[in-house]
Backbone as CSV, one residue per row, in Angstrom:
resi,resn,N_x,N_y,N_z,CA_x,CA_y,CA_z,C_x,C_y,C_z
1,UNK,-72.567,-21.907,69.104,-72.179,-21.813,67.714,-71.953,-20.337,67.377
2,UNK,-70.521,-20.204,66.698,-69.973,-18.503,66.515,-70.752,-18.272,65.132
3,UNK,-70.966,-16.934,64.730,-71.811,-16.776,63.254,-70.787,-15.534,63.256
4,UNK,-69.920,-16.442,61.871,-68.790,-15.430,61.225,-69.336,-14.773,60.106
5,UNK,-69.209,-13.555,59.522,-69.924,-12.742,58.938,-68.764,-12.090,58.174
6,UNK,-68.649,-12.176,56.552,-67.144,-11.975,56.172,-67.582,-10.616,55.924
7,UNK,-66.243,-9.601,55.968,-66.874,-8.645,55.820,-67.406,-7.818,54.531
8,UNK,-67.257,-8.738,53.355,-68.120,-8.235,51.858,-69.042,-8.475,51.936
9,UNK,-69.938,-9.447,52.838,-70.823,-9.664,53.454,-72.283,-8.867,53.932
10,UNK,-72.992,-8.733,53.538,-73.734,-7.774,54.555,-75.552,-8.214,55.043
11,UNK,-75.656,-8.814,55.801,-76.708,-9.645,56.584,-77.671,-9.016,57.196
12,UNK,-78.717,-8.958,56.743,-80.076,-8.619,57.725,-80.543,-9.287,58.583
13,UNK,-80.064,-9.100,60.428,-80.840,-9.808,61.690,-82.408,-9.693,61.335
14,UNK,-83.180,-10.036,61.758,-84.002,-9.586,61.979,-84.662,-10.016,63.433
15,UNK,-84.880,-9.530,64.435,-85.435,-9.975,65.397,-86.841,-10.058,65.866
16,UNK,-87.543,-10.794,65.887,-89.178,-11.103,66.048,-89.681,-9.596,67.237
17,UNK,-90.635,-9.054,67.126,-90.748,-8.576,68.054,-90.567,-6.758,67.807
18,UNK,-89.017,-6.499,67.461,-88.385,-5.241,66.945,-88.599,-4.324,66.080
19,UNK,-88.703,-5.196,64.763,-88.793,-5.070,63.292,-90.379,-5.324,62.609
20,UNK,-91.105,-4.525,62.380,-92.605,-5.405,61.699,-92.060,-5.369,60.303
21,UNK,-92.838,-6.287,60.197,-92.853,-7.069,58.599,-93.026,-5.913,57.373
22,UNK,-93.921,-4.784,57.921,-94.100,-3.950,57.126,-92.366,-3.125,56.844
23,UNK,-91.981,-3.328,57.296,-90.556,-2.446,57.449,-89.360,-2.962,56.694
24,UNK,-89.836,-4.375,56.552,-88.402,-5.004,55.355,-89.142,-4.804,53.890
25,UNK,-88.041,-4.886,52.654,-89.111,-4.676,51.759,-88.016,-5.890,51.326
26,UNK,-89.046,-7.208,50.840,-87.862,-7.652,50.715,-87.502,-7.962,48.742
27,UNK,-87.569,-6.843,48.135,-86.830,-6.478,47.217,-85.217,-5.716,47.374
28,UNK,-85.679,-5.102,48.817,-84.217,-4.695,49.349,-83.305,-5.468,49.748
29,UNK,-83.747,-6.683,50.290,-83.345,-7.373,51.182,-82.920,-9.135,50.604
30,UNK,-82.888,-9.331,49.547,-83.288,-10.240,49.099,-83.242,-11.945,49.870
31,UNK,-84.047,-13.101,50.083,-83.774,-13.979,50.919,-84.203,-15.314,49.923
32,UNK,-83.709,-16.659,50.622,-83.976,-17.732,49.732,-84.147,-18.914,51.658
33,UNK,-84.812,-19.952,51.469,-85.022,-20.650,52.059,-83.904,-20.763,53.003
34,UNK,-82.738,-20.457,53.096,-81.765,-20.682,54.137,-81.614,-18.749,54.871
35,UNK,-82.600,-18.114,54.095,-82.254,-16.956,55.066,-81.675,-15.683,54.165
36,UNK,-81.222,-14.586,55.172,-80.975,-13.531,53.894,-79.798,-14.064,52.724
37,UNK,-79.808,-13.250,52.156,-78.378,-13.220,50.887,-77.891,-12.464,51.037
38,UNK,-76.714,-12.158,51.063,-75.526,-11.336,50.571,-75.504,-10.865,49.284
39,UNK,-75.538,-9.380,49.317,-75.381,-9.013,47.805,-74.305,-9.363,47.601
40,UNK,-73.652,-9.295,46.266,-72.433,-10.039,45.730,-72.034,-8.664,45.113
41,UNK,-71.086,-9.008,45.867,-69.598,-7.388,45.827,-68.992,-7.683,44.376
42,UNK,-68.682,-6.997,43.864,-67.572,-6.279,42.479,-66.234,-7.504,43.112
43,UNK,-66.152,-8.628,42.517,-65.058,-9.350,43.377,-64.190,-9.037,42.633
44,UNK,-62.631,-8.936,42.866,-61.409,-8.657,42.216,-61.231,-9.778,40.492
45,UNK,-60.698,-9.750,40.041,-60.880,-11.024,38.806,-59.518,-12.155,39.409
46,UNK,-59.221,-13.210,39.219,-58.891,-14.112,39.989,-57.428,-14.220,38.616
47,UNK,-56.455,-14.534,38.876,-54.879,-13.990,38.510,-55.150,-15.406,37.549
48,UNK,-54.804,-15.561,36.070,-54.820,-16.375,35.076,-53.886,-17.281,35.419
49,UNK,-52.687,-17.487,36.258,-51.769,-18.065,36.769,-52.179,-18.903,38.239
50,UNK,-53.382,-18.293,38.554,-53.859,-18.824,40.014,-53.772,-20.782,39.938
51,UNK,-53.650,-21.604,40.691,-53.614,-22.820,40.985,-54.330,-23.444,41.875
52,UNK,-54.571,-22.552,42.586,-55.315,-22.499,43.998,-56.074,-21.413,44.371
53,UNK,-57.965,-21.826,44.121,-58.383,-21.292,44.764,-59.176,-21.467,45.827
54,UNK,-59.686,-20.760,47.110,-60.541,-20.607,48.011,-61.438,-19.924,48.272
55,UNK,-63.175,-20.267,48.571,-64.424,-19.235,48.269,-64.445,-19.641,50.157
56,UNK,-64.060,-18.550,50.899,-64.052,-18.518,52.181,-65.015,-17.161,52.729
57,UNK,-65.479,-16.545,51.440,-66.636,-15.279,51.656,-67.104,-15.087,50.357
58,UNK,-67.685,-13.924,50.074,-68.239,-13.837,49.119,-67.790,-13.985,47.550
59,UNK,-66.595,-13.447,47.855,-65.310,-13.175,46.697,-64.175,-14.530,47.335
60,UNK,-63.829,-15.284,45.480,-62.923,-16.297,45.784,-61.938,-15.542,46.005
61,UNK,-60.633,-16.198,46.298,-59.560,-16.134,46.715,-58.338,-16.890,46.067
62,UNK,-57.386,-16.077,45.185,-56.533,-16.875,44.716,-55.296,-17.159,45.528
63,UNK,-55.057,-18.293,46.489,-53.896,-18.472,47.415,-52.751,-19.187,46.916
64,UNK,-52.554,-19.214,45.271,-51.305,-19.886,45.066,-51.377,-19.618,43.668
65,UNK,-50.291,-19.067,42.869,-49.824,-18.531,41.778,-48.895,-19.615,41.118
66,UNK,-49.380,-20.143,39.631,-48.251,-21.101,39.396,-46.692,-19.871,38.550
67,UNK,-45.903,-20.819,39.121,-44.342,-20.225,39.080,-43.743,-21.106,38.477
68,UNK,-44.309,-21.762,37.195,-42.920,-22.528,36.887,-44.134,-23.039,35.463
69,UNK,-43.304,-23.602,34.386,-43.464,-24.082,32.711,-43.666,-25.279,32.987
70,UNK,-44.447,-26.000,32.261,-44.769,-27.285,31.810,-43.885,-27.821,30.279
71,UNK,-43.239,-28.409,30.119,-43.291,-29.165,28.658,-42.773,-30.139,28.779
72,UNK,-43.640,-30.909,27.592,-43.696,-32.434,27.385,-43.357,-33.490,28.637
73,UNK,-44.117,-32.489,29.777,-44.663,-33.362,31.248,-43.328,-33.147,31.892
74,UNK,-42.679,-32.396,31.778,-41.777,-31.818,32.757,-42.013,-30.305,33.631
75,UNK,-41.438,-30.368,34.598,-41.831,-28.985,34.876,-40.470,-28.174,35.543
76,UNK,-40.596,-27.047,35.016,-39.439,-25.842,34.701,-39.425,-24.971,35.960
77,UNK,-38.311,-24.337,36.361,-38.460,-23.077,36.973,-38.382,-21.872,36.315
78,UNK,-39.187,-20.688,36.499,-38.970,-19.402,36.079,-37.328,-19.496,35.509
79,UNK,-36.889,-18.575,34.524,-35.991,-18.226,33.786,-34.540,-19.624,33.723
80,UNK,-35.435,-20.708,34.141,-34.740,-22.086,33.901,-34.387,-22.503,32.235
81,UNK,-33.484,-22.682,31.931,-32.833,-22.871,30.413,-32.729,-24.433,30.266
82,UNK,-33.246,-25.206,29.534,-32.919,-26.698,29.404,-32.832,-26.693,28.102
83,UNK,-32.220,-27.948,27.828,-32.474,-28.665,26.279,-32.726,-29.636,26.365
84,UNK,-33.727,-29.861,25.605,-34.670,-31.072,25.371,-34.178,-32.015,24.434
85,UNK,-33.585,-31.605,23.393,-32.845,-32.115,22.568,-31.584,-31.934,22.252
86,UNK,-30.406,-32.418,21.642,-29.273,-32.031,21.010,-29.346,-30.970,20.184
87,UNK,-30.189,-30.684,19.495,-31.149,-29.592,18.683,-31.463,-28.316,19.254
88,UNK,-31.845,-28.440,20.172,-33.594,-27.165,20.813,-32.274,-27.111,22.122
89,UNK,-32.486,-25.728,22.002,-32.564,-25.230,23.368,-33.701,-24.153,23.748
90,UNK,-34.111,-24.241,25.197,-35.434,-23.560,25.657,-34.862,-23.301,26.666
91,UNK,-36.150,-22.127,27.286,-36.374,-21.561,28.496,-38.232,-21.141,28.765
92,UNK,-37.882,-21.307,30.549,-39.404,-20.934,31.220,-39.418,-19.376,31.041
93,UNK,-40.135,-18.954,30.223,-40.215,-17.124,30.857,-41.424,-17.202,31.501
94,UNK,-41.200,-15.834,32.294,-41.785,-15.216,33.440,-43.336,-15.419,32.975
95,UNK,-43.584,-15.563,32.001,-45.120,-15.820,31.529,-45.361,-17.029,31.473
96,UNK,-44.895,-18.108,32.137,-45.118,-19.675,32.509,-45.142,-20.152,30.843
97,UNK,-44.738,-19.627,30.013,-44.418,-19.926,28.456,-43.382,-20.722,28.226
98,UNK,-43.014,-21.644,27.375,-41.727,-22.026,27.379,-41.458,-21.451,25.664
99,UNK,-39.830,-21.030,25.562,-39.583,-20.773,23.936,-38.036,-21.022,24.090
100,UNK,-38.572,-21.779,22.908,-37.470,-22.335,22.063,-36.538,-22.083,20.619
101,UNK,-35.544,-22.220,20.879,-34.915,-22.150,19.023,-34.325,-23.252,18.665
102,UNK,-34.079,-23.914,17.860,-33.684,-24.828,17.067,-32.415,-24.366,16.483
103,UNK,-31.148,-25.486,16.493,-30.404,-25.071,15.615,-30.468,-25.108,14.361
104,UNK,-29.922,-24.063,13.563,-29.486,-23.878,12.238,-28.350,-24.430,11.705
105,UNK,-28.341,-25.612,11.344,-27.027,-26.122,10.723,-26.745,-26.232,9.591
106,UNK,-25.502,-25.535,9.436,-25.077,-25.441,7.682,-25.179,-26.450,7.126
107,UNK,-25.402,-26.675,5.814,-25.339,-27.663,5.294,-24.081,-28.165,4.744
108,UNK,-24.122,-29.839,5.257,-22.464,-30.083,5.502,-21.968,-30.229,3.950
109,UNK,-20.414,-29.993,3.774,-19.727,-30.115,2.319,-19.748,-31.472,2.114
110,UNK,-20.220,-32.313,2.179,-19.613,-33.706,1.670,-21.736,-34.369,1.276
111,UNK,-20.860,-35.344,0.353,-22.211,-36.791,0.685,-22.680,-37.340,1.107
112,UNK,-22.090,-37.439,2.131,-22.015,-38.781,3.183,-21.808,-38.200,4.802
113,UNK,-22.646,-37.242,4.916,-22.695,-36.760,6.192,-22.560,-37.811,6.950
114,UNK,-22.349,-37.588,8.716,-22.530,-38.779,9.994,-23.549,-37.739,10.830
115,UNK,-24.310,-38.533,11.356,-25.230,-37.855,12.527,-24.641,-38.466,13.431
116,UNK,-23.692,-37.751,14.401,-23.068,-38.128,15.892,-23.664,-38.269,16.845
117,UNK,-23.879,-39.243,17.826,-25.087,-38.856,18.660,-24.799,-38.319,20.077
118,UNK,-25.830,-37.530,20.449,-25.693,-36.167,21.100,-25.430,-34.692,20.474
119,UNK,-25.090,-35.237,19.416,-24.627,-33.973,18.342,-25.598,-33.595,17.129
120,UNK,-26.142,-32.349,17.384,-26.808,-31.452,16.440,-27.047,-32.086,15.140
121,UNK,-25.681,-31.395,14.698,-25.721,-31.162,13.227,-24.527,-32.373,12.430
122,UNK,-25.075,-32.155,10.959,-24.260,-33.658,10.801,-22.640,-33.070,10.484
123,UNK,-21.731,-34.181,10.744,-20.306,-33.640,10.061,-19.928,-34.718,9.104
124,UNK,-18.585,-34.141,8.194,-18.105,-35.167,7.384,-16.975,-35.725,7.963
125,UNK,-17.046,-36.340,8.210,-15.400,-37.530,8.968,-14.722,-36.955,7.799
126,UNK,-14.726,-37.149,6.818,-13.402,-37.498,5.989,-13.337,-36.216,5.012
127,UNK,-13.772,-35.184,5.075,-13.958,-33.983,4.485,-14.520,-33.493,3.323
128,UNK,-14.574,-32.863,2.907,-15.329,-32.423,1.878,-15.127,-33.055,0.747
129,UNK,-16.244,-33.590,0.312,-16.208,-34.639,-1.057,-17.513,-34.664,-2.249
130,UNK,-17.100,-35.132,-3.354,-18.626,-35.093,-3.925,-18.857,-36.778,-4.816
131,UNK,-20.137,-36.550,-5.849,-19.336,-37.586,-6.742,-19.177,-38.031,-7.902
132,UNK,-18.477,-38.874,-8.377,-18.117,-39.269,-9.652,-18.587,-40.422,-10.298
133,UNK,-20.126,-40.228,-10.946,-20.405,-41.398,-10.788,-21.085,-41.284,-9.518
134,UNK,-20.789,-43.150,-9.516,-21.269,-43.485,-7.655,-19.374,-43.790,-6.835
135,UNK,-18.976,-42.928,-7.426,-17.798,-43.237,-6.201,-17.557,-41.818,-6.154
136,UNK,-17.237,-41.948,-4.438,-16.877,-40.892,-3.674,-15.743,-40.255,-3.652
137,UNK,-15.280,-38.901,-4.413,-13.888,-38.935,-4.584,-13.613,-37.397,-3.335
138,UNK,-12.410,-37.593,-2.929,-12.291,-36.068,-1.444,-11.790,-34.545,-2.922
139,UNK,-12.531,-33.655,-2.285,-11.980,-32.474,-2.796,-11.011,-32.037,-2.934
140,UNK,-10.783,-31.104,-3.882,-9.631,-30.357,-4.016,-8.227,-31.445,-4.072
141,UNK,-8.538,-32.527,-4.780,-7.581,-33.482,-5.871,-7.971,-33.934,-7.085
142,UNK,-7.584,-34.417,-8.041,-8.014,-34.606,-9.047,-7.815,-36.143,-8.903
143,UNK,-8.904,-36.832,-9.327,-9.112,-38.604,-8.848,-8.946,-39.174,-10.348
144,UNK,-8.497,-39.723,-10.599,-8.398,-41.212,-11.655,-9.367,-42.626,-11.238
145,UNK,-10.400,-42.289,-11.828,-11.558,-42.896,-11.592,-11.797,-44.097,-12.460
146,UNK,-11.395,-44.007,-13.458,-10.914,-45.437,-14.512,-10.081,-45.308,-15.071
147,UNK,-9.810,-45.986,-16.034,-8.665,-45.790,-16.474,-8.619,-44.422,-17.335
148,UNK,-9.891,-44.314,-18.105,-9.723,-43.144,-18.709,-10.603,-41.827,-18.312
149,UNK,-10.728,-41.813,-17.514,-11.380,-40.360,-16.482,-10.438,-40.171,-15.552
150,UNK,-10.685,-38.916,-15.175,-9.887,-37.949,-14.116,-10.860,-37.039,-13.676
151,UNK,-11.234,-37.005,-12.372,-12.375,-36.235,-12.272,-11.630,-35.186,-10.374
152,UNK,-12.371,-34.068,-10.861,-12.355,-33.513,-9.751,-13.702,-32.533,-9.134
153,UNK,-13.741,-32.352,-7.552,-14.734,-31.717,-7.217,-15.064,-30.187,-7.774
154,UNK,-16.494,-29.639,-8.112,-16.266,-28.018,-7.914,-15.945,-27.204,-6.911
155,UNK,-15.370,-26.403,-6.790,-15.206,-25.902,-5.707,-16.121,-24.878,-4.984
156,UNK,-16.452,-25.762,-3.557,-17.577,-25.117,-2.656,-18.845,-25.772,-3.459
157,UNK,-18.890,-26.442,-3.961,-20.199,-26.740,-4.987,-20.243,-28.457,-4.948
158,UNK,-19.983,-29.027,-3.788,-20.063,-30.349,-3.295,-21.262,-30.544,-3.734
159,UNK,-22.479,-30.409,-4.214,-23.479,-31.455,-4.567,-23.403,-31.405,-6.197
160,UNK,-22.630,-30.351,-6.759,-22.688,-30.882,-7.796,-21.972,-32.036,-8.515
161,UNK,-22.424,-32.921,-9.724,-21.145,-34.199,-9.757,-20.136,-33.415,-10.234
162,UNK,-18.864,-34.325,-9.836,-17.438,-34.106,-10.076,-17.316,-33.234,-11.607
163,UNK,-16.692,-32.511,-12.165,-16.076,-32.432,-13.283,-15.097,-33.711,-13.465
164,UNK,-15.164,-34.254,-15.150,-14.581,-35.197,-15.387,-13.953,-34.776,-16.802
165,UNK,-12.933,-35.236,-17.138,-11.856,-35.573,-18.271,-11.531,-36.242,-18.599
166,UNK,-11.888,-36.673,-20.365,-11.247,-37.957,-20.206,-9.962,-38.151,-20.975
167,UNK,-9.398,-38.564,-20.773,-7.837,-38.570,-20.985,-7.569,-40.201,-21.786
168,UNK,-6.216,-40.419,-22.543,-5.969,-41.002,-23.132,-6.147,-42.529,-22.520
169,UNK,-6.554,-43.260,-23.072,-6.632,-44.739,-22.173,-5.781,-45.467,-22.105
170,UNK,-5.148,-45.520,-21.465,-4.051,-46.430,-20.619,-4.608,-47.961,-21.168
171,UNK,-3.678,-48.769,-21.487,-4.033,-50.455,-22.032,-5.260,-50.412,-22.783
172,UNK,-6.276,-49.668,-22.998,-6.944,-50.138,-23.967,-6.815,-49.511,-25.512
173,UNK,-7.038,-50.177,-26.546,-7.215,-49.836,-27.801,-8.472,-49.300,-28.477
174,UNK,-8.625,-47.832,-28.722,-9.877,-47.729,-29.273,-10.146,-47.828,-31.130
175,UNK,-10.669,-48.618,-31.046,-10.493,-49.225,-32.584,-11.669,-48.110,-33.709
């Protein structure tokens, strides 16, 4: 049987016979039922990224560094760019961090946005509109909304309601 001896290590033989008892002090020496101890060396501090470690002597051993981001149970490579959403785009930085931004989407001109799917932000199919009432009239025309209104959008000012006019009434009699 080989007796490996690491070298932060440092072991008192003692051989029967050689050494008298008077000669160890064993405050110097310190021992526990399996024999001397090893003082315990100043060990290096072990890398916050470590994954893997090994205590193969006195001082562990960090033999594997994680290199890559976690999110929402996926896992990233260093300076790897994904999007998670139609929304978010991210990246792994070098600090096993992941960061993200979100888009900023203007807020669309109309009422009646569409959320496209795969797509961000909402658009208006049919363009910029506001309303009159509850009916939807398109910008930048002037709508005949009953018989006696005429209403049109403000301009750039889609949430506010239409401006309306009311104008002479066509077939009816106001008594």
């Amino acid at each position: 049987m080989a007796l490996h001896i690491h070298e932060a290590c440092i072991l008192l033989l003692v051989i029967p016979g050689l050494v008298t008892s008077a000669a160890i002090s064993h405050e110097d020496y310190p021992a526990d039922e399996d024999g001397p101890v090893c003082d315990q060396p100043e060990c290096p501090k072990i890398h916050p990224k470590c994954t893997k470690v090994e205590h193969n002597g006195c001082c562990p051993e960090c033999k594997e560094v994680k290199n890559f981001c976690e999110y929402h149970g996926k896992n990233y490579k260093i300076l790897e760019e994904f999007k998670p959403s139609p929304c978010e785009w991210c990246r792994c930085e070098p600090s096993n961090e992941v960061h993200c931004v979100v888009a900023d989407c203007a807020v669309p001109e109309c009422v009646n946005p569409i959320y496209e799917p795969e797509q961000c932000c909402p658009v208006c199919k049919n363009g910029p509109n506001c309303f009159a009432g509850t009916t939807i009239i398109p910008a930048g025309i002037e709508v005949k909304v009953d018989d006696c209104n005429i209403c049109h959008c403000h301009n750039g000012d889609w949430w506010k309601p239409a401006q309306c006019s009311k104008r002479e009434c066509q077939g009816k009699q106001t008594v």
